[in-house]
C-alpha positions, -999 to +999 in steps of 0.1 A: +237+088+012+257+083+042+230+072+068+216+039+077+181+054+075+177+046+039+144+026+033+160-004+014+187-006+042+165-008+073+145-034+049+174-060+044+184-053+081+151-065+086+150-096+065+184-105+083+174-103+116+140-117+118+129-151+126+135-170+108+160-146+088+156-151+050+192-151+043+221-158+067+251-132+050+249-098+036+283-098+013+303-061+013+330-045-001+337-024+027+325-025+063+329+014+067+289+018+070+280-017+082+303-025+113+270-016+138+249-044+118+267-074+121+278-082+088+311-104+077+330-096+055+337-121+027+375-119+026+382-121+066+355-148+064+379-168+033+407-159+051+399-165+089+388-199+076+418-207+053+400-208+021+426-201-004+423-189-037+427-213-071+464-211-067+471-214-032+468-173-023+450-152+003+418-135-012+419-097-014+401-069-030+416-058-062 
């Protein structure tokens, strides 16, 4: 499905915007489908906040 009217969606949209919200971050592999809703992305999160990887790199999806 390409639609954010899917029942499970709206339900974790939900859960992360009420008050309190029960979780804080929705973790994606892409943001093609989720840019309206707010979510980070984990990499530009790592990255914007200079968490390297083990050996010293920038995180990436491979």
């Amino acid at each position: 499905m390409t639609n954010d009217c899917r029942p499970e969606f709206q339900r974790m949209i939900e859960a992360g915007t009420s008050k309190p919200a029960l979780f804080d971050v929705v973790i994606v592999h892409s943001l093609s489908r989720f840019f309206r809703t707010g979510v980070k992305n984990i990499v530009s999160y790592l990255d914007r906040n200079h968490i390297f990887t083990r050996d010293g790199g920038r995180w990436g999806v491979g």
